[in-house]
Every structure is written in structure tokens, then in C-alpha cells.
Jmol script that loads the backbone (N, CA, C; Angstrom):
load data "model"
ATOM      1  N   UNK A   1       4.763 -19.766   2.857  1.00  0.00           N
ATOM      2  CA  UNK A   1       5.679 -18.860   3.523  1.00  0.00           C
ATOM      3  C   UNK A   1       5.157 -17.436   3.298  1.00  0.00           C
ATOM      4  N   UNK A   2       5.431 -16.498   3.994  1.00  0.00           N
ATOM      5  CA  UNK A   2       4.968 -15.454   4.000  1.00  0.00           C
ATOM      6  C   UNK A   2       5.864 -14.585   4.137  1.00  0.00           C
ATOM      7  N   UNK A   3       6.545 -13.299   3.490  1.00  0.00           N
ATOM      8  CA  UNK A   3       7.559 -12.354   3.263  1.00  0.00           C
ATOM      9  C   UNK A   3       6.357 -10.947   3.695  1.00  0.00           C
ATOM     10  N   UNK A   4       7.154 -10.378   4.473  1.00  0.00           N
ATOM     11  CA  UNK A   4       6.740  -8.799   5.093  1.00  0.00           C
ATOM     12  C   UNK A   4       7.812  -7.870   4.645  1.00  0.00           C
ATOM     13  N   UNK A   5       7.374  -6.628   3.921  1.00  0.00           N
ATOM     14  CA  UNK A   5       7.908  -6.027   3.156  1.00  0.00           C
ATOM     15  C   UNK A   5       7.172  -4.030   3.557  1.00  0.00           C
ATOM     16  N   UNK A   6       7.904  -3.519   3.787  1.00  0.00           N
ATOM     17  CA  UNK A   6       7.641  -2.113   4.554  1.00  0.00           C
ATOM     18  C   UNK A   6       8.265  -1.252   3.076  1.00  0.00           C
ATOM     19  N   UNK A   7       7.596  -0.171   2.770  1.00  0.00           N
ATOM     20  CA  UNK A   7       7.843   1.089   2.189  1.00  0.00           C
ATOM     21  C   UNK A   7       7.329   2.002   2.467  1.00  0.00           C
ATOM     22  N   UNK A   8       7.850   3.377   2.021  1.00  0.00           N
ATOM     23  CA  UNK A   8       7.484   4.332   2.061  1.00  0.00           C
ATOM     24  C   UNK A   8       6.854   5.144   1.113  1.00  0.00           C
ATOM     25  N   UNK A   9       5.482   6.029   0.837  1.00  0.00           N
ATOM     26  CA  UNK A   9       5.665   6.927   0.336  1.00  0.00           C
ATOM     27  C   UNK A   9       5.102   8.541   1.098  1.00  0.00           C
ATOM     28  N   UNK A  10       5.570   9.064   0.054  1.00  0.00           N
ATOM     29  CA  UNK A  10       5.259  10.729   0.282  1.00  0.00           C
ATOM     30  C   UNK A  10       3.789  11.248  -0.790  1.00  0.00           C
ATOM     31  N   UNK A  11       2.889  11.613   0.042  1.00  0.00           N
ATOM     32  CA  UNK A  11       1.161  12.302  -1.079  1.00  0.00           C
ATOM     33  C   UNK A  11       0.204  13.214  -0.559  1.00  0.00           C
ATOM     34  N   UNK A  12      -0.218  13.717  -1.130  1.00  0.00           N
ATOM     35  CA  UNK A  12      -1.117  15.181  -0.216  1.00  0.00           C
ATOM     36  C   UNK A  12      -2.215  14.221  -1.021  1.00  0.00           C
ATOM     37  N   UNK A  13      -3.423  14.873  -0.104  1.00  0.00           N
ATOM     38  CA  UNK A  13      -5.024  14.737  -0.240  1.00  0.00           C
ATOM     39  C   UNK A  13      -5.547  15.301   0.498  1.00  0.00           C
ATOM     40  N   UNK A  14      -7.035  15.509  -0.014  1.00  0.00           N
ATOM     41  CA  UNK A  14      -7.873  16.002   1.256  1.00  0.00           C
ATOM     42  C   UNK A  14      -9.078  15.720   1.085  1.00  0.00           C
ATOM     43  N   UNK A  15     -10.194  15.452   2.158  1.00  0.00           N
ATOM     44  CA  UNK A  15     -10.905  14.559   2.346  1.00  0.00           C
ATOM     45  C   UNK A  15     -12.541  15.664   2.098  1.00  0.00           C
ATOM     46  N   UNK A  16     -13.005  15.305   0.989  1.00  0.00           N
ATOM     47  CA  UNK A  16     -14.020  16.418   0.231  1.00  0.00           C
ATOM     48  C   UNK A  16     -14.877  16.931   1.175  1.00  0.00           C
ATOM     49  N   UNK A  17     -15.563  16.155   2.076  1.00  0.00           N
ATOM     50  CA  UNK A  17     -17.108  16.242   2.977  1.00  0.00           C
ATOM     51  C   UNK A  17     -16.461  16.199   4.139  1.00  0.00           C
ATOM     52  N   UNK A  18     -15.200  16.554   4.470  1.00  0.00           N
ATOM     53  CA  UNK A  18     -14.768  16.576   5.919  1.00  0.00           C
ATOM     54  C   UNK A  18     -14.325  17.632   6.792  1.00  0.00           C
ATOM     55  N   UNK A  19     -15.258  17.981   7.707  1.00  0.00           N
ATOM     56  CA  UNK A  19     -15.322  19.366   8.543  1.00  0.00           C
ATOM     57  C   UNK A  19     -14.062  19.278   9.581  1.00  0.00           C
ATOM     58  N   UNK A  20     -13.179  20.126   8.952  1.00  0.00           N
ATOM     59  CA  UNK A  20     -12.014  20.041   9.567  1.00  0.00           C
ATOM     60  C   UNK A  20     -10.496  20.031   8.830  1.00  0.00           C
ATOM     61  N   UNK A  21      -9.776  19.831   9.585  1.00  0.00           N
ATOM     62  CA  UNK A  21      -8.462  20.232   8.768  1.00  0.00           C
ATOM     63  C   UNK A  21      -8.335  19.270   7.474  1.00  0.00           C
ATOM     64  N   UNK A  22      -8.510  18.054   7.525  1.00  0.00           N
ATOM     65  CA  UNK A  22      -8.331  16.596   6.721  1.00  0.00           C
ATOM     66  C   UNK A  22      -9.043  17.194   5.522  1.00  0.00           C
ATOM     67  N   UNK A  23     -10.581  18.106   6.156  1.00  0.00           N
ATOM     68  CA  UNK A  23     -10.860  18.624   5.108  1.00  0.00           C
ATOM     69  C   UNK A  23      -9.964  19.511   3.718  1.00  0.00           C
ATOM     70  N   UNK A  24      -8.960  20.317   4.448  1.00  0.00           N
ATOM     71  CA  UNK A  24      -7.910  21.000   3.249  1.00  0.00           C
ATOM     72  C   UNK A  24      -6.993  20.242   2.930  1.00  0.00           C
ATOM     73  N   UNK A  25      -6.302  20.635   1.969  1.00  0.00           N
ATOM     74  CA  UNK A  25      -5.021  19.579   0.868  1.00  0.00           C
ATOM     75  C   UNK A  25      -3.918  19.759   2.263  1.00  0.00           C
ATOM     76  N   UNK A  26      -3.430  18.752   2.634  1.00  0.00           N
ATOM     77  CA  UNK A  26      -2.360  18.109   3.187  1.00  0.00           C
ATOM     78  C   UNK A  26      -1.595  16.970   2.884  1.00  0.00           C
ATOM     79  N   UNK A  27      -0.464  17.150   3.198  1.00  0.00           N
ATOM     80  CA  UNK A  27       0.362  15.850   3.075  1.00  0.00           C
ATOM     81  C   UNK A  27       0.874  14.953   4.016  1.00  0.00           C
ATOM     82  N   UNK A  28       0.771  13.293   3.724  1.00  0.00           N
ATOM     83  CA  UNK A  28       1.446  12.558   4.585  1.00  0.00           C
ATOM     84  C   UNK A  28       2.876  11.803   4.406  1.00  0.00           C
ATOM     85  N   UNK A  29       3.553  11.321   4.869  1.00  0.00           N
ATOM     86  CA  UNK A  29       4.730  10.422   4.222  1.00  0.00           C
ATOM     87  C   UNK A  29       4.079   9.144   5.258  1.00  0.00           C
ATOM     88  N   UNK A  30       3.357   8.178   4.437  1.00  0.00           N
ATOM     89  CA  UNK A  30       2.364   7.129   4.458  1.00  0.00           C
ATOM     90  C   UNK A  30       3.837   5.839   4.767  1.00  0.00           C
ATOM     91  N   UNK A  31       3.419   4.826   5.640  1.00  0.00           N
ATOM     92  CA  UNK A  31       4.296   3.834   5.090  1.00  0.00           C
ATOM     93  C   UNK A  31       3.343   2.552   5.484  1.00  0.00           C
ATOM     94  N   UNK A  32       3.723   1.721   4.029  1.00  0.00           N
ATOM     95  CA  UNK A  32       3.076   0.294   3.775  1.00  0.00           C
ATOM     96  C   UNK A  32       3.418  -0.938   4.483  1.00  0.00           C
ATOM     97  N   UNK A  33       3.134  -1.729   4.828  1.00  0.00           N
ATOM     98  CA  UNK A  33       3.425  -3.032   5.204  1.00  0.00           C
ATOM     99  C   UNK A  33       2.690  -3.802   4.200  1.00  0.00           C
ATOM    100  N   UNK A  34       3.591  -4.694   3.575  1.00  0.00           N
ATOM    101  CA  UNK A  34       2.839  -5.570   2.966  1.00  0.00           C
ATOM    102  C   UNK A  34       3.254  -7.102   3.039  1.00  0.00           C
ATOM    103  N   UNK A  35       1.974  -7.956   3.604  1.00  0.00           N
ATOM    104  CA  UNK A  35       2.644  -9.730   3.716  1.00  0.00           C
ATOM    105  C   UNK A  35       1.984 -10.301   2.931  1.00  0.00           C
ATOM    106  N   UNK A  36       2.948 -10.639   2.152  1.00  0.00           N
ATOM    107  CA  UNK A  36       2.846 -11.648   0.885  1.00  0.00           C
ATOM    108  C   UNK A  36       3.318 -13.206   1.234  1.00  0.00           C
ATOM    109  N   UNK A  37       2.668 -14.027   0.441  1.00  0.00           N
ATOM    110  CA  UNK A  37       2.454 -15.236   0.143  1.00  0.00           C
ATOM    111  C   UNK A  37       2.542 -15.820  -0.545  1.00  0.00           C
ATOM    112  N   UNK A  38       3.645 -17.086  -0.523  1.00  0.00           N
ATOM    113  CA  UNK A  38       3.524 -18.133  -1.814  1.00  0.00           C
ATOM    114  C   UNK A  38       4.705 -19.057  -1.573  1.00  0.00           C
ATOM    115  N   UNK A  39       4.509 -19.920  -2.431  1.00  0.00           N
ATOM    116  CA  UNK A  39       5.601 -21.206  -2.303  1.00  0.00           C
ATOM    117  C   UNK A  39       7.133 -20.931  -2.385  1.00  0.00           C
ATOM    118  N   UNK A  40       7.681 -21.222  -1.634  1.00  0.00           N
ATOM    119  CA  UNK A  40       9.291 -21.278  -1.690  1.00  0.00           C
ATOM    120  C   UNK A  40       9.781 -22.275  -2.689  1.00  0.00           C
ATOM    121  N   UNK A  41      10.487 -21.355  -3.936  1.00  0.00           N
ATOM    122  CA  UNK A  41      10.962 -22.332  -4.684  1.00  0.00           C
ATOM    123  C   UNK A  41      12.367 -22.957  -4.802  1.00  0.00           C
ATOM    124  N   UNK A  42      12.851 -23.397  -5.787  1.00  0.00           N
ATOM    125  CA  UNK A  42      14.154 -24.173  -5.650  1.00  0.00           C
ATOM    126  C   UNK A  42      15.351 -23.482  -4.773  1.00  0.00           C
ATOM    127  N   UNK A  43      15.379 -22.095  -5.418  1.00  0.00           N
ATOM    128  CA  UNK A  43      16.660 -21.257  -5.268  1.00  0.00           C
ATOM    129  C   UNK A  43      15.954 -21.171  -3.711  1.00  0.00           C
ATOM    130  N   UNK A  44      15.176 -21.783  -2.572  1.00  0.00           N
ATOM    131  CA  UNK A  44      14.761 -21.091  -1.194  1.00  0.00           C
ATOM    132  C   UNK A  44      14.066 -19.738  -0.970  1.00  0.00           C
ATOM    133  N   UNK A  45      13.734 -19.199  -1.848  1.00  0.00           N
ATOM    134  CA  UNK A  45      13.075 -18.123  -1.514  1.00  0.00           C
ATOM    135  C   UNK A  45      12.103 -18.171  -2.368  1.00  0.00           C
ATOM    136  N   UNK A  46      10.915 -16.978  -1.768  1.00  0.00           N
ATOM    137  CA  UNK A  46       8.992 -16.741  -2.282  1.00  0.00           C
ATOM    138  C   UNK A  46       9.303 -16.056  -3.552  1.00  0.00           C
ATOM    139  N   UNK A  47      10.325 -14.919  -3.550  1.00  0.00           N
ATOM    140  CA  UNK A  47      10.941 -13.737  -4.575  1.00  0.00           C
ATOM    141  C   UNK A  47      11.774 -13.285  -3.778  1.00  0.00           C
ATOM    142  N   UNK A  48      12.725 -13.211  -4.442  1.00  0.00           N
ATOM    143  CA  UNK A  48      13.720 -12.080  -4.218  1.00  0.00           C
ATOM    144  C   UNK A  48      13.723 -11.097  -3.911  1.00  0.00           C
ATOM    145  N   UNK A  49      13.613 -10.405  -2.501  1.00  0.00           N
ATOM    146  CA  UNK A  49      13.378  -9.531  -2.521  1.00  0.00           C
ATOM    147  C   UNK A  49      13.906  -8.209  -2.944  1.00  0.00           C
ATOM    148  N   UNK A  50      15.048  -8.275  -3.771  1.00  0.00           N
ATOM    149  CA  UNK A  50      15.706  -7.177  -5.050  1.00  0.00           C
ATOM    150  C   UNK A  50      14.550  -7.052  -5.999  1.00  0.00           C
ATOM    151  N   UNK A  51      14.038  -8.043  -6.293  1.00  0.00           N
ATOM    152  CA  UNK A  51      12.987  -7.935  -7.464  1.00  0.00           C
ATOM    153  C   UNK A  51      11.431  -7.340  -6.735  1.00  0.00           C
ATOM    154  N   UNK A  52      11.176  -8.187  -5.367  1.00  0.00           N
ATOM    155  CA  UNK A  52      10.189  -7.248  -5.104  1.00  0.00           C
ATOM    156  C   UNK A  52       9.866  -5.950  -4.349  1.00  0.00           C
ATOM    157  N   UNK A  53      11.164  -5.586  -4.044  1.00  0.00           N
ATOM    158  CA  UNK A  53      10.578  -4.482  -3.387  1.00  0.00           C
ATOM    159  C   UNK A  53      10.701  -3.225  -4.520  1.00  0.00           C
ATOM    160  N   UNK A  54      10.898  -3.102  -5.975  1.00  0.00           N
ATOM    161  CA  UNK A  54      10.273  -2.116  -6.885  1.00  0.00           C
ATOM    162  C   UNK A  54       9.074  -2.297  -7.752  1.00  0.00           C
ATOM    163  N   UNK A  55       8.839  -3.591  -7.447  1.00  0.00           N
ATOM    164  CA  UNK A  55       7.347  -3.657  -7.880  1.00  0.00           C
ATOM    165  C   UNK A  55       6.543  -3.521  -6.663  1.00  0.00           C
ATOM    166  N   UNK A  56       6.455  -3.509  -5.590  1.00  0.00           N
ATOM    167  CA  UNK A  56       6.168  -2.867  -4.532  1.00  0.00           C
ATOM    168  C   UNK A  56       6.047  -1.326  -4.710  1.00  0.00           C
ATOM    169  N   UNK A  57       7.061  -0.843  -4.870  1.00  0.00           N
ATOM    170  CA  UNK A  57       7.764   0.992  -4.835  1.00  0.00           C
ATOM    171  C   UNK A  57       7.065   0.992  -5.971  1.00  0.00           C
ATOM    172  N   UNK A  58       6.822   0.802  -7.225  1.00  0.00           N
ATOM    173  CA  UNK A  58       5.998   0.979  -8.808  1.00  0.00           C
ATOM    174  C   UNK A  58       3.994   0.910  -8.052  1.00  0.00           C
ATOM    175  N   UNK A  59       4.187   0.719  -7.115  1.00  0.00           N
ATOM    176  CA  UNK A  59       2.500   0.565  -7.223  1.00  0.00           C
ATOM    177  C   UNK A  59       1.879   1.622  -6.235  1.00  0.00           C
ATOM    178  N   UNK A  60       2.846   1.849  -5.335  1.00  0.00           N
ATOM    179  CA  UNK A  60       2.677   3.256  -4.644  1.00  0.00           C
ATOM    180  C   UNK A  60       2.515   4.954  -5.389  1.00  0.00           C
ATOM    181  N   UNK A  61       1.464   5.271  -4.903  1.00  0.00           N
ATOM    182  CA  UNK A  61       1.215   6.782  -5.362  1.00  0.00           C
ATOM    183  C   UNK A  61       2.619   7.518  -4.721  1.00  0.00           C
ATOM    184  N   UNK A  62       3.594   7.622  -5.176  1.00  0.00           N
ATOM    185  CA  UNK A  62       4.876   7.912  -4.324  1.00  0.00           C
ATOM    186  C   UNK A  62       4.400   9.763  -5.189  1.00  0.00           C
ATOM    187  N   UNK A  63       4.698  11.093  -4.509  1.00  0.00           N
ATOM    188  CA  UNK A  63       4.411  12.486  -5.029  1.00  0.00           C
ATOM    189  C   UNK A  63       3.528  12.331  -5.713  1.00  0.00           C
ATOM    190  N   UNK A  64       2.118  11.567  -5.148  1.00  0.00           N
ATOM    191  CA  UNK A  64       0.992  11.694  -5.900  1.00  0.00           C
ATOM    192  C   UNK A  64      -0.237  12.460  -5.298  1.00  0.00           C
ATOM    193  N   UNK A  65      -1.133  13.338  -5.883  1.00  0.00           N
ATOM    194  CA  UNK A  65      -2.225  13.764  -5.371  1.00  0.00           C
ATOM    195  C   UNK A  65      -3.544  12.192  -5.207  1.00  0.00           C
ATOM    196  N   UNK A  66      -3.853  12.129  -3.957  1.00  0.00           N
ATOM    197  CA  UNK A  66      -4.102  10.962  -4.081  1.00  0.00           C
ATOM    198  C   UNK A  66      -5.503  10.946  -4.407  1.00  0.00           C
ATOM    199  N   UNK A  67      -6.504  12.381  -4.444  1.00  0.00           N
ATOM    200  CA  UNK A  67      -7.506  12.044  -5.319  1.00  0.00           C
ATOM    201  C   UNK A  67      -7.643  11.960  -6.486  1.00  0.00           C
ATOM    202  N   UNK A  68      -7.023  12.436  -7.199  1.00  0.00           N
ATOM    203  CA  UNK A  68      -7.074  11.458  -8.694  1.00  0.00           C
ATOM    204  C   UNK A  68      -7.109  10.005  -8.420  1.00  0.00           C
ATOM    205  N   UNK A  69      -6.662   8.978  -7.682  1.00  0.00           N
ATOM    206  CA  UNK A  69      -7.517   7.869  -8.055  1.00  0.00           C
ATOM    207  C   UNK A  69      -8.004   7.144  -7.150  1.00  0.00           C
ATOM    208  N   UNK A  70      -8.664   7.880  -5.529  1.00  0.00           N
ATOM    209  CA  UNK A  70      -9.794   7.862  -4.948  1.00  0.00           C
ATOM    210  C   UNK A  70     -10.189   8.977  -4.479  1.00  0.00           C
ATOM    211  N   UNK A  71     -11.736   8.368  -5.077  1.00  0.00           N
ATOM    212  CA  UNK A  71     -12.689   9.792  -4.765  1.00  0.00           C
ATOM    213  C   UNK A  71     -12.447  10.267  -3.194  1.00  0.00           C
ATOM    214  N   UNK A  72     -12.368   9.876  -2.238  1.00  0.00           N
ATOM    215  CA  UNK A  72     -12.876  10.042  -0.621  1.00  0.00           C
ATOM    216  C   UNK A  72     -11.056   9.181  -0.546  1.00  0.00           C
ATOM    217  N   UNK A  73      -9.884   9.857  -0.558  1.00  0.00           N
ATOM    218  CA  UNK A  73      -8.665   8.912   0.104  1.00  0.00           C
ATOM    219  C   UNK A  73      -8.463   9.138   1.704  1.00  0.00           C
ATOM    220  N   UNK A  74      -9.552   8.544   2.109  1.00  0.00           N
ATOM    221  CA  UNK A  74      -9.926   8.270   3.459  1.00  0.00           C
ATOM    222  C   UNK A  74      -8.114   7.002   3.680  1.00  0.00           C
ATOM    223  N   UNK A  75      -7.628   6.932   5.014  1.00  0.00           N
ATOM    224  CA  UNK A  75      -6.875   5.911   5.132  1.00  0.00           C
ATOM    225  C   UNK A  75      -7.440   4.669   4.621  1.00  0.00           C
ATOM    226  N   UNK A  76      -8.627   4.397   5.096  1.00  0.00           N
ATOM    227  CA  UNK A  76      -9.184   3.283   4.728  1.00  0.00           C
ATOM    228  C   UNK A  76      -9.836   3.109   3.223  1.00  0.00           C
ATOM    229  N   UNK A  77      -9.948   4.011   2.551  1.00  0.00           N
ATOM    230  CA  UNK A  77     -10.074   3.639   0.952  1.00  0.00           C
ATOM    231  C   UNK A  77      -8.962   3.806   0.309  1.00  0.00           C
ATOM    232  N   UNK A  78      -7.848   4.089   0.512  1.00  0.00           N
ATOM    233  CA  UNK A  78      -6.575   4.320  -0.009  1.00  0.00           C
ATOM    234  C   UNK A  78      -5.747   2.980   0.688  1.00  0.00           C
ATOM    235  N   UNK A  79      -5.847   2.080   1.216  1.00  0.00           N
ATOM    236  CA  UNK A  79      -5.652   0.976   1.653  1.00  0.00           C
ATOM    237  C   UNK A  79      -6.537  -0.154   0.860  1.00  0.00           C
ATOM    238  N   UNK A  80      -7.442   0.049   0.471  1.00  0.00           N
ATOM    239  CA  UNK A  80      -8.501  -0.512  -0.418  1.00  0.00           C
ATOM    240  C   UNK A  80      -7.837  -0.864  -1.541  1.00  0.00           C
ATOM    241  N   UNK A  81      -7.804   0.450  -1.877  1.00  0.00           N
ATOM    242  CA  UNK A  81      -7.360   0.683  -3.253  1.00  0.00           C
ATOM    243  C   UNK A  81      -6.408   0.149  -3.421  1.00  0.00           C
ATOM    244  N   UNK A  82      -4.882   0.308  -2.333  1.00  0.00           N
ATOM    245  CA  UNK A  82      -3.470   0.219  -3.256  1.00  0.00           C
ATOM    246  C   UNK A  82      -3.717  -1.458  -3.208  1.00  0.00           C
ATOM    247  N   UNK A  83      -3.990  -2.305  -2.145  1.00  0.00           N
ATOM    248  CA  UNK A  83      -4.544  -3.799  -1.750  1.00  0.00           C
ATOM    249  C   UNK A  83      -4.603  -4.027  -3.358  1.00  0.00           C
ATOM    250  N   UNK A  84      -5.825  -3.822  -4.346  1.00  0.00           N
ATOM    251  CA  UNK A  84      -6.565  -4.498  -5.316  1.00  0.00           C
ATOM    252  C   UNK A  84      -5.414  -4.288  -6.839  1.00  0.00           C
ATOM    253  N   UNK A  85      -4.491  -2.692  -6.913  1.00  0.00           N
ATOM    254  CA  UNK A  85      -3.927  -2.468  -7.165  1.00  0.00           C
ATOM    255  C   UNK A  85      -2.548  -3.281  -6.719  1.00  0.00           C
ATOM    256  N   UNK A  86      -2.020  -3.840  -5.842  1.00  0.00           N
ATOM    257  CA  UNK A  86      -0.711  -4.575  -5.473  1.00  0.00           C
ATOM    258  C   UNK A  86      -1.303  -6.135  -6.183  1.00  0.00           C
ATOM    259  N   UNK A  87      -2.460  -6.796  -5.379  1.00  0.00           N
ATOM    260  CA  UNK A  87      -2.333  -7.706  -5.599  1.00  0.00           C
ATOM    261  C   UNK A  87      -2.671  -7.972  -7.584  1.00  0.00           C
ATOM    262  N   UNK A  88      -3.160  -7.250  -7.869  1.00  0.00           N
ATOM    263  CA  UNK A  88      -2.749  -7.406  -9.210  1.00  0.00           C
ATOM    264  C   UNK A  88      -1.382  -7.374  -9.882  1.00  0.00           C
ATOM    265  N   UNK A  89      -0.337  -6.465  -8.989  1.00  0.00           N
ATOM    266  CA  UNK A  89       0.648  -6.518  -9.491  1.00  0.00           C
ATOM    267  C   UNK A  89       1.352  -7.865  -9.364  1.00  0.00           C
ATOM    268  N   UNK A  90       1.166  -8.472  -8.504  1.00  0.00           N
ATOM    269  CA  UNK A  90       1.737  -9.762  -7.705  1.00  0.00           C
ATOM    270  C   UNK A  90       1.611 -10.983  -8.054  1.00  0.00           C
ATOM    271  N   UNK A  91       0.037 -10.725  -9.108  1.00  0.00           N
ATOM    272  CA  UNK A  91      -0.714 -12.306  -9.251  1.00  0.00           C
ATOM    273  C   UNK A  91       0.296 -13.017 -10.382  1.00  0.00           C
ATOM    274  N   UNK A  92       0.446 -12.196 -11.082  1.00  0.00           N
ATOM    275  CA  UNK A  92       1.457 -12.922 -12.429  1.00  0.00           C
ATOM    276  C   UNK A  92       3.108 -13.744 -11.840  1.00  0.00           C
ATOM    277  N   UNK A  93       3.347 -13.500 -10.691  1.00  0.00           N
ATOM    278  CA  UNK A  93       4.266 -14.190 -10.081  1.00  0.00           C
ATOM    279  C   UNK A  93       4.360 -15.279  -8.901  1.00  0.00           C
ATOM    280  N   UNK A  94       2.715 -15.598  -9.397  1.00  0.00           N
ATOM    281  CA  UNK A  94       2.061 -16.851  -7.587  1.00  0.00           C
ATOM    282  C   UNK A  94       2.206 -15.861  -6.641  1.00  0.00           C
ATOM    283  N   UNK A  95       2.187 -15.073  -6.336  1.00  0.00           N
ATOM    284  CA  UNK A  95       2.039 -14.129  -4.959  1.00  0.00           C
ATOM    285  C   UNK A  95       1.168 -13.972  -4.717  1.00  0.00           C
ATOM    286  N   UNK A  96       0.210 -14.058  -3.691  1.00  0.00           N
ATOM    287  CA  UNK A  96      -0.420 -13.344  -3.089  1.00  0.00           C
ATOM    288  C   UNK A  96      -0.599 -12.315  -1.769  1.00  0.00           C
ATOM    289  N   UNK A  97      -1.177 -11.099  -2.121  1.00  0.00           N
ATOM    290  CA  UNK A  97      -0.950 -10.298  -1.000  1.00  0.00           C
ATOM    291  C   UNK A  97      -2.184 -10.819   0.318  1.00  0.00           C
ATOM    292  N   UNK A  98      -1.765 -11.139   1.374  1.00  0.00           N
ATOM    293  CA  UNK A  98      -2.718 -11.508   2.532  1.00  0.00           C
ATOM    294  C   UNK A  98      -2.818 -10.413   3.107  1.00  0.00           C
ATOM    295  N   UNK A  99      -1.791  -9.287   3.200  1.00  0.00           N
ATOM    296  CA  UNK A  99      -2.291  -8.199   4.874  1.00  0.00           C
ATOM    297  C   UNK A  99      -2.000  -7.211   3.944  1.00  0.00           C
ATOM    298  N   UNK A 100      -2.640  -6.063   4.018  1.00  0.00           N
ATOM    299  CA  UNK A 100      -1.859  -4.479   4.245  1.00  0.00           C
ATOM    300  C   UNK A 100      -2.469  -3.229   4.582  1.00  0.00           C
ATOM    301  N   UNK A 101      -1.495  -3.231   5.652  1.00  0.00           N
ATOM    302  CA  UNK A 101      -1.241  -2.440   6.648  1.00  0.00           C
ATOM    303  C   UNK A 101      -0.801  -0.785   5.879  1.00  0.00           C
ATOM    304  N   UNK A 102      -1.619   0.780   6.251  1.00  0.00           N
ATOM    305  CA  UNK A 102      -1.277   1.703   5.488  1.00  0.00           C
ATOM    306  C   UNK A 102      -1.327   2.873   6.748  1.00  0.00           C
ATOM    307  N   UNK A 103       0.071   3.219   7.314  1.00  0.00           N
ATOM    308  CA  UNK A 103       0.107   4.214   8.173  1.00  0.00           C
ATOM    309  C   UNK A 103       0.305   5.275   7.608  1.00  0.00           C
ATOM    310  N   UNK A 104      -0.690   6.284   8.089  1.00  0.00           N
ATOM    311  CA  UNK A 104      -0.755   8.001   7.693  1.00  0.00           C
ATOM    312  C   UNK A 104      -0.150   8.628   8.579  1.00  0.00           C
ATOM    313  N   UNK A 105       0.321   8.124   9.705  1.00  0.00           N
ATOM    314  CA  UNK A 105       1.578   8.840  10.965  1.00  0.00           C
ATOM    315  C   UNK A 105       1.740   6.999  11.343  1.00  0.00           C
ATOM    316  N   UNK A 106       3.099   7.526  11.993  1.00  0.00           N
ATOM    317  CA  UNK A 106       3.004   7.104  13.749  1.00  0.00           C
ATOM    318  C   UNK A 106       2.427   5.850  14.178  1.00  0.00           C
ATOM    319  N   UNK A 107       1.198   6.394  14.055  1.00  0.00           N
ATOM    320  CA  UNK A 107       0.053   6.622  15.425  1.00  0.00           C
ATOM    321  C   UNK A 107      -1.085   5.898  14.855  1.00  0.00           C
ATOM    322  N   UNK A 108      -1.622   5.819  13.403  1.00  0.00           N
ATOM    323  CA  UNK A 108      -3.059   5.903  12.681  1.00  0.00           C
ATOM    324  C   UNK A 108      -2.844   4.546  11.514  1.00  0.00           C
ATOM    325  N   UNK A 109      -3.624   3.509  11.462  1.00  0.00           N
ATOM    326  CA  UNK A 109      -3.822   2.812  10.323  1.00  0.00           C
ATOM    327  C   UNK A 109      -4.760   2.538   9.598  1.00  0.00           C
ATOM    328  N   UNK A 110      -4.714   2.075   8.877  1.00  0.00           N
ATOM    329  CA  UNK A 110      -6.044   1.118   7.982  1.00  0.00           C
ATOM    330  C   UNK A 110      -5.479  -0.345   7.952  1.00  0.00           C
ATOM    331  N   UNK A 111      -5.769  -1.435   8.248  1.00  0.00           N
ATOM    332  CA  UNK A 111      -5.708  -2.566   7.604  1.00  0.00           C
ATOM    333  C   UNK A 111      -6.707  -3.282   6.646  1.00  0.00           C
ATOM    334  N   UNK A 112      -5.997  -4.372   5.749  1.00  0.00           N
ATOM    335  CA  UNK A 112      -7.045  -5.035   5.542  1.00  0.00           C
ATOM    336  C   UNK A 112      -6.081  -6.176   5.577  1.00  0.00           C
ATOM    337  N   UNK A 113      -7.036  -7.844   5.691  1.00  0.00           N
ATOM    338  CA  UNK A 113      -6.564  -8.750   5.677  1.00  0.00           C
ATOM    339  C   UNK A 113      -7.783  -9.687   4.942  1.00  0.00           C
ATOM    340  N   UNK A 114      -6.876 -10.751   4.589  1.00  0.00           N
ATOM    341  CA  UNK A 114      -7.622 -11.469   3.620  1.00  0.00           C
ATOM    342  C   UNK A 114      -6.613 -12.721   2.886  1.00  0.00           C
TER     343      UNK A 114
END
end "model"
wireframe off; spacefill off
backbone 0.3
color backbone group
């Protein structure tokens, strides 16, 4: 079974080697999609989702400068990143994360799937 789970956060960055605005410190209010995976147990459900959506919200750079912990937080390495970062959070409960999806507007994503 697979549970889809949306948050939000709020983070400025700016993109070191990039000629142009992305180049100076700006901020986005980013929002996640994340589809998780795993067996439905007795009580009918993968997790609860009371329980997961703050370990979800705990793994997000929520008012974070997001280069401190990527060098280049390109959409697509900051999707990298939170991915290897979630699914670690997840593994200790049979979860696995399969998709996530990281919008910087609107309009703009990164995925990864796996």
C-alpha cells in the first residue's frame, strides 16, 4: 500500500555559480510530496498518519538556510538530499519512501523515484 503525504516548508538559499537572481539569497515556501510504502497492519493502516506526518515535518529544513547542508541547493540536490535523509527516517518503521516530489513554486519540481 502506498500513503501520499504533502508538507510544507519555508528556506532561503542561493545557488553559488549561478548568473542570475537564484544566484543571491532568496526564499521559497517549498512543498513536499512524499509516497511511502509498506504493509498494512492489523489495526488497517501503513502508519498512522498522526504519527507520520511529524516525522515527516522533523526532517524538513523548515526556517533553514539551506546551504548549510547542500553545497549547490539546486531543486534537484535538495530533493536528493531530503529523499536519503527521510528515508532514513522511515526505515526503522518498514517504510519505505518510493517518490519525492519537491516544489520551489507553483510551477517548478524536482522528482525522484525509486
Amino acid at each position: 500500500m502506498i500513503l501520499r503525504v504533502r508538507r510544507k516548508f519555508s528556506s532561503a538559499h542561493r545557488l553559488p555559480d549561478y548568473k542570475g537572481d537564484c544566484g543571491d539569497l532568496h526564499g521559497h515556501t517549498w512543498r513536499a510530496v512524499f509516497e511511502i510504502e509498506g504493509p498494512v497492519g492489523p489495526q488497517g493502516m501503513v502508519c498512522d498518519f498522526k504519527e507520520l506526518k511529524p516525522l515527516l515535518a522533523a526532517a524538513l529544513p523548515d526556517h533553514k538556510y539551506l546551504n548549510d547542508f547542500v553545497s549547490n541547493p539546486t531543486a534537484e540536490n535538495i530533493c536528493a538530499w531530503l529523499f536519503e535523509k527521510t528515508s532514513a527516517a522511515l526505515a526503522p518503521k518498514n517504510l519505505k519512501l518510493i517518490t519525492l516530489e519537491v516544489w520551489e513554486n507553483e510551477d517548478a519540481a524536482a522528482i525522484i523515484r525509486r
